[in-house]
Every structure is written in C-alpha cells, then in structure tokens.
N, C-alpha and C positions, 0 to 999 in steps of 0.2 A: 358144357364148359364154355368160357368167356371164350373168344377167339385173340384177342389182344394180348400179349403176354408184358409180364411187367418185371424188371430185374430191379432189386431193388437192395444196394450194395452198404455196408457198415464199414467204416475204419475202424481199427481201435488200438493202442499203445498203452498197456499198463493200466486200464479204467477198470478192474476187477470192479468196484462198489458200483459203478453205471450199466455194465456190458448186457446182464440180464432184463432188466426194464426194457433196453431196446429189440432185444434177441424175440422176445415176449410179446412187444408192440405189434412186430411184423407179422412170428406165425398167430396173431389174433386177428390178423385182418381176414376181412370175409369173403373178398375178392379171391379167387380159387385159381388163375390162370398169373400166378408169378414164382416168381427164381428167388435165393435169397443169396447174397454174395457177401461174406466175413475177409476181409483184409486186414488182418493183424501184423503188424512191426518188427511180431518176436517178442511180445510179453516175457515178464521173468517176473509179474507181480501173483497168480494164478487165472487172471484173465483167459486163458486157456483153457483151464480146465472147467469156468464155467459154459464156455463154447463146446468144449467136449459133451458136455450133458444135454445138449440140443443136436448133437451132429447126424443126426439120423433125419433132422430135420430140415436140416441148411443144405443147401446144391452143392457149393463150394466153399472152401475153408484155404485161405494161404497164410500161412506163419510162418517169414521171416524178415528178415532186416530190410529198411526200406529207406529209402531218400526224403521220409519225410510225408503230411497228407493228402498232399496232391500227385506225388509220386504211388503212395498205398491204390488213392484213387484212379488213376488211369491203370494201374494191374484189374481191377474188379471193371473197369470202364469195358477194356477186352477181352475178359473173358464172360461176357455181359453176353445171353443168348435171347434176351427178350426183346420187344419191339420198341418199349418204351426205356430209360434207364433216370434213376432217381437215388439219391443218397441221403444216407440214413446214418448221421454218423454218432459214432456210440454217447450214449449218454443223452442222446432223444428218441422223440417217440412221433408215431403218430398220434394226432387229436383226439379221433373217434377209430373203431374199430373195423366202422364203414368209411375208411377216407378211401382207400382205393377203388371200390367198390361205385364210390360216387363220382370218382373223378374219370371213372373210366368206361361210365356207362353210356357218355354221353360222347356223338360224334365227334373228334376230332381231326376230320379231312382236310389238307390243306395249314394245319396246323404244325411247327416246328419245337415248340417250347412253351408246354402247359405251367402255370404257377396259381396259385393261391395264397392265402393269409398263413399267418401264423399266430402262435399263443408262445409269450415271452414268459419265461418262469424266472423272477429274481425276488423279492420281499413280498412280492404280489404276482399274479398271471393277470399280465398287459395284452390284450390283443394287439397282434401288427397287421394290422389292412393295406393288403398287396393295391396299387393302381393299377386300374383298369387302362390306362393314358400310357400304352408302351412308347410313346413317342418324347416322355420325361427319361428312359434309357441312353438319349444322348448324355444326360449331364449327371443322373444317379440312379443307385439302385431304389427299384422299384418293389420288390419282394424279396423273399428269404431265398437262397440257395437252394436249401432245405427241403424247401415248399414248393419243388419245381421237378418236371418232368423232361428229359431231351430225346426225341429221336434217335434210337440206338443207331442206326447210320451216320447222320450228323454228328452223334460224340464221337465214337471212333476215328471220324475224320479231323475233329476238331481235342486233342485231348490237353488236358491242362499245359502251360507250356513254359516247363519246368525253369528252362532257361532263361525266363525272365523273374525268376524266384527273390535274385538280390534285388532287385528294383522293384517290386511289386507286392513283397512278403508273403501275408497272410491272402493278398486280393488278387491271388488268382483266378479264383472262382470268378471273380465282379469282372475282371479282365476276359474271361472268356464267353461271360451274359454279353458285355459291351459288343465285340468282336464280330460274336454271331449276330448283334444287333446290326451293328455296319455294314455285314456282310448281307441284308436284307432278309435274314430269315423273320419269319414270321412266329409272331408272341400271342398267347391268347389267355385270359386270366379266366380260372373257373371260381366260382364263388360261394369256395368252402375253404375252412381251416384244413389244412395241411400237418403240417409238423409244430410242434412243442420243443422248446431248446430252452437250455439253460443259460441265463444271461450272462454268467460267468465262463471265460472264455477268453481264447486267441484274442478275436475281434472286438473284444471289450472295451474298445481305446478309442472313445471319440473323436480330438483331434485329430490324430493321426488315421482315422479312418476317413476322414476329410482330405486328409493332404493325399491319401493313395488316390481316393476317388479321384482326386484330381489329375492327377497322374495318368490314371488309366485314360479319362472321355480328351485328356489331351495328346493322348500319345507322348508327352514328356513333352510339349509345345507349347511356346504362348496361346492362350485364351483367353482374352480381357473379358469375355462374358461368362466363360465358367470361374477364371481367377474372381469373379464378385460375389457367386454362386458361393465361395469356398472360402469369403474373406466374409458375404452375412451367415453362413450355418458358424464359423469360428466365433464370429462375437455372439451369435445366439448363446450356445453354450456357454460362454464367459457369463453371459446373464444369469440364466437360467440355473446355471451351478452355483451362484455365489450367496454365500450370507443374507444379502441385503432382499436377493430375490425373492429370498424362501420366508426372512420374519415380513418383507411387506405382502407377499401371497397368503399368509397364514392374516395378516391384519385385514388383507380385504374379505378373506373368505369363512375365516371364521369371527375376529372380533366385529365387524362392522353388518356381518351378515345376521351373526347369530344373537349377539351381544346388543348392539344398537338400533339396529333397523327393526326388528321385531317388536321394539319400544315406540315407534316412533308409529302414531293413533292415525294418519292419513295414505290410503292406498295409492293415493299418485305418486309418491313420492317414491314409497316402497318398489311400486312397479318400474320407476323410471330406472332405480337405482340396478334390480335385478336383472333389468333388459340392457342395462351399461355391462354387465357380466354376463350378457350370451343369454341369458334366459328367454325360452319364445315362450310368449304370454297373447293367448289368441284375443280378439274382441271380446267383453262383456266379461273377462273369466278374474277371478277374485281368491286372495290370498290372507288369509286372517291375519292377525298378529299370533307372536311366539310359535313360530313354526319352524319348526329347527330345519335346517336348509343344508345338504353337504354338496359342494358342487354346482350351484346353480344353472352353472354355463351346460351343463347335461340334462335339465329338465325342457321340454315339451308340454306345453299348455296348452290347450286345443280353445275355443269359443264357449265363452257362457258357461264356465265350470267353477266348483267352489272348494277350497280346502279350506278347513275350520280350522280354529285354535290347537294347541297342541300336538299336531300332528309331524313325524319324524319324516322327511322324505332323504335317503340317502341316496343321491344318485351319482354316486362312483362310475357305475358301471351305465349308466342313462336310463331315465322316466322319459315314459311317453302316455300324457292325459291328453283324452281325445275330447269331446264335443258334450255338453251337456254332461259332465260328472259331476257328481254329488261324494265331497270324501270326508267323512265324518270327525268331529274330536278325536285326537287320539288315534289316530291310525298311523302304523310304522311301514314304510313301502321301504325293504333293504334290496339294496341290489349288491354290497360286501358279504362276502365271507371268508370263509380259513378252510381249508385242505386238510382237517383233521387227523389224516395221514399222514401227511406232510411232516420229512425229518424237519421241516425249516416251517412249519405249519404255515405255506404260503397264504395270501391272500388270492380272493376269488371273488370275480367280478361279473354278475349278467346283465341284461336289462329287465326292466320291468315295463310293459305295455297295459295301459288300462284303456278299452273304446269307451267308443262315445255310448251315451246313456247308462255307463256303469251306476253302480250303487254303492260304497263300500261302509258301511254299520261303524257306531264308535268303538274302539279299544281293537280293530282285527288287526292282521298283520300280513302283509303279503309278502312272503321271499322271493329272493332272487331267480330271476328267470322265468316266474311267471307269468302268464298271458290272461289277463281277465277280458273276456268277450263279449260285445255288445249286449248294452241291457241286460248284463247279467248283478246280480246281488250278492255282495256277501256279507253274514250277517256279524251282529254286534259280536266281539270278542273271539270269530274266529281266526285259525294261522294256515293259511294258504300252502299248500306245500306242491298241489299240481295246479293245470291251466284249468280257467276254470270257462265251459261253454257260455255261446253267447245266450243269454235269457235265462239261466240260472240260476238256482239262487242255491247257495251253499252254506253250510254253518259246523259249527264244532270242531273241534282239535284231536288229529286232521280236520281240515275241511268238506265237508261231502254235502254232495247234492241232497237234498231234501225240497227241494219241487221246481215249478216254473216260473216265470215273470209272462207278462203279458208281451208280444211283441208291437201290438199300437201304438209304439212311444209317441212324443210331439211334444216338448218342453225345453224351456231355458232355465240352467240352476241361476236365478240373479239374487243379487245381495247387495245391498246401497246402503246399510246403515251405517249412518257416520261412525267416526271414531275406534273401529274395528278391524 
C-alpha cells in the first residue's frame, strides 16, 4: 500500500443529476491509499439518496445545513485524516482514472501546494494549462482550484475565511491560493490533467472575476500595476466578446484562408500570409494549393516537408509536422471531435504529431490523438485509429501494421514547381 494518504472531499446542494459522475470518478481511481469526504447542505432534491447507494464506500458522509461552499468546505477540510487534501466538488471529475495514482507517485518533499491542468467542459473540452511561473500568483490565478492538492496541516491552519465572504464572494478559494502564496509557502505544478469541471458555474462571470481578482493580490489597496493588469484583461474581453471580433476572426480564418488564399498560384505569398497567423513553417517545407486549413495559428511545420493538394488539416486541437514528411492528396489529419455520450455531445480536441520521415499515402485519415512515428508509412486510404510505430507501415480500416520501412532514411521532400 501507497504510504501517502489522500482525502479527497465533495460538496454538494441539490445536484441529484451530477452527484453520481463525481461519486464514481473518485472510487475509480487507482490510487489505493485515500479517504473520500461527502459534505452535503441538506439536499431535499434526492441527492442523498444517490450517496446513500455508495455509503459503504465513502469514509464520511455529513448532511446538513450549512453557511454556504466554503463553509461545507472547511467541515470536510477538518475532518480530513489524510496527508494531502483536495476537492472535488460535485458535478466534476477526475481526467483519468490514474490521476491520483500519478500525481502521487512522484516525490513531493519540501513541497506545500501540488496543481496541475485541467479540461474545461462547455460547447467543447478546452484544456486549461496550469503555469509552471508560481511567481505570476502575485497578480492571478495560475491554475484550477480543483486541480490542486494542500498539505492537510497547512489547510487546517489556514481554512477558508468565511468572514471575508461579503467582500470576496465566490474568491475565496483564489484569496486563500493568494495568502498562502504571500505567506511563502511553496507551489510546485505536476504535469498532468487534474480535474474536468463544468464551465457553467458560480465563477462564470468574467468581469467580475477580474474585478475580485483584484481585490484579492491588492488586499482592497491601490495597485497602479495590478489596477493596469485589470483594466488590459477588461478590454481584452470587450474585444474578444463582441460582434465585430468574431465576423473579422471568422473573415480571417476561414474566408481568406480557405476561400482566397488557397487560389492564389504563389507560395511566397501564401506562406508569408500563414506565418502572419502564427503558423511555423520550417525551411524548405511546402504547402500546395486548396488545402483546407482550420486554425493555422496551431500547425507546426517542421523542414523540407510537403502537403499536396487537397488535403484537410484540422488543427483545433494542434498539428505537429516534423522534418522531411511526405503528405499525400487528400489526406484528413482531425484533431475535433464529439463526446458521443455527451447529453450536450461536447466537442473534443487532441493533437496530432506526425515525425519526421513520416509517409502518409493519398485519401488516409489520421484521427485525433494520434502519434505517427518516425519513418513510419501509412498507406493509401487508410483511418488511423491508434499510434502508429516508428518505421511502420500500416494500412486498412482499422489501421494495422502489415510490415517495415527501412530505417536508412536521408532525404529532403522538396517541391519548386511554379504555380502550385
């Protein structure tokens, strides 16, 4: 058994349709040495009784009235008997099944307040990447709540603190990341997904999640350099929300990308215009016409590589073409998808990594999240569905290995013909 113990505490008020998801999250985790702590309000919706159906399973269970989330929270903070303590508030989940398992495998001596990433669920699953740079905790939050582990000695001494409730609201939480930052404890990011949360929410309120933050890194005090911090993230968002922002994003990225540019017979031009959007376009490496493009700012173009005609690249979720690839007509590299389960059939976003010396045959399709590995081949018209080895070569639907590649490589894919 783990020697580490981990408590790992749920609120919940009324969430009968979420409560189970989360209840479920936790005893699936693999990690063997943790507690599970339920603070309920006093449901009156049956919330209870789906907790009752797991009660053999939970350590503790408290049901009744309470002053609210962070009041629920410090009841489970103290009666927390594990080393670490982390919240899980109803209606998310863990990532992976192994998130404790990974997070906890690895030494953390000297360490006050483990966090990692998270995956945002609203129209689509957004990743949120936590900074590594805890020294940006002077002026904002740097990761999810959520997605964060404290020192069962350090919460107990430090527990939410209620009494700044009217002035602080929902940013309790961020007010006591801040606190213990000042207070010199020590932050260390581990670099895994954490928790999944639903975007809809308390904290769903941009502005004013601005104006608290502020609040909090100033103690309610003048700060001409966070007040600027708080006056460019407010007009970001004025931008970034408004009409104008969204039909000229959509004119740059799909009419002019998709529509225009893929016309237009000279690859200087095309290249200069794709690299004004973010796109890295290595030396020597070459972009056909009518290439349907989503995102460009998310593609990765390695040296001396060629995509032909026709071909779909959706990088939603980010391409990475390494060095000397070869990608045929008609090839779709998806990195969207849908949650097929999903009541709200979210969207779902991975990368796509293709190395260098790849091959990929006309008409195949590589989906999302997968890994094609050096000088490996995959052939005409197949659909990729796992990682495929480096020197490979794959075909048919599924994909599957049917032999080797040589590994001698030593070539440039180049392509100079005008007007294409």
């Amino acid at each position: 058994m783990t020697t580490t113990k981990v408590s790992i505490i749920t609120v919940v008020y009324n969430d009968v349709k979420n409560i189970r998801s989360t209840i479920e999250s936790y005893l699936s985790q693999s990690y063997d040495n943790k507690e599970y702590i339920i603070i309920d309000g006093g449901s009156n919706d049956g919330t209870m009784d789906i907790v009752n159906l797991y009660r053999d399973r939970i350590d503790v269970v408290v049901s009744e009235p309470d002053k609210g989330i962070y009041d629920a929270m410090n009841k489970g903070i103290k009666r927390a008997t594990g080393n670490w303590i982390g919240i899980l508030n109803s209606g998310d989940t863990f990532v992976s099944t192994d998130t404790l398992k990974t997070v906890f495998s690895l030494d953390w001596t000297g360490v006050d307040v483990i966090y990692g990433n998270s995956k945002e669920v609203g129209d689509f699953v957004k990743d949120v990447i936590a900074s590594p740079d805890t020294s940006l905790l002077e002026f904002y939050p740097i990761y999810r709540h959520g997605s964060s582990f404290v020192r069962a000695e350090l919460h107990k001494a430090n527990l939410f603190d209620l009494s700044k409730k009217s002035a602080y609201k929902y940013g309790l939480d961020w007010l006591l990341i801040h606190t213990l930052y000042k207070n010199g404890c020590r932050f260390k990011k581990v670099d895994t997904f954490v928790e999944q949360y639903e975007l809809e929410g308390t904290s769903n309120h941009p502005y004013r999640n601005r104006w608290i933050n502020y609040k909090v890194t100033t103690s309610r005090n003048w700060s001409a350099a966070k007040l600027m911090i708080l006056l460019k993230g407010i007009v970001f968002l004025a931008i970034t929300q408004s009409w104008l922002y969204r039909w000229t994003r959509g004119f740059v990225l799909n009419y002019l990308t998709n529509d225009l540019m893929h016309c237009i017979p000279f690859w200087n031009i095309r290249r200069m215009f794709f690299k004004t959007l973010r796109m890295k376009i290595g030396k020597g490496s070459f972009v056909m016409k009518n290439v349907y493009i989503m995102m460009p700012n998310n593609i990765k173009l390695g040296t001396y590589s060629h995509i032909n005609r026709g071909c779909v690249l959706d990088a939603r979720g980010g391409i990475s073409i390494g060095n000397s690839v070869s990608i045929s007509h008609d090839v779709h590299i998806m990195t969207g998808s849908h949650d097929i389960q999903s009541r709200q059939f979210v969207g779902l976003f991975k990368p796509v990594v293709v190395d260098d010396y790849a091959f990929l045959g006309v008409g195949c399709t590589i989906l999302q999240g997968i890994n094609i590995g050096r000088g490996a081949v995959v052939c005409a018209g197949a659909v990729v569905t796992k990682d495929v080895k480096p020197f490979e070569i794959v075909g048919g639907v599924p994909a599957k290995a049917i032999g080797k590649r040589t590994e001698d490589l030593d070539y440039h894919c180049i392509w100079n013909e005008p007007f294409t």
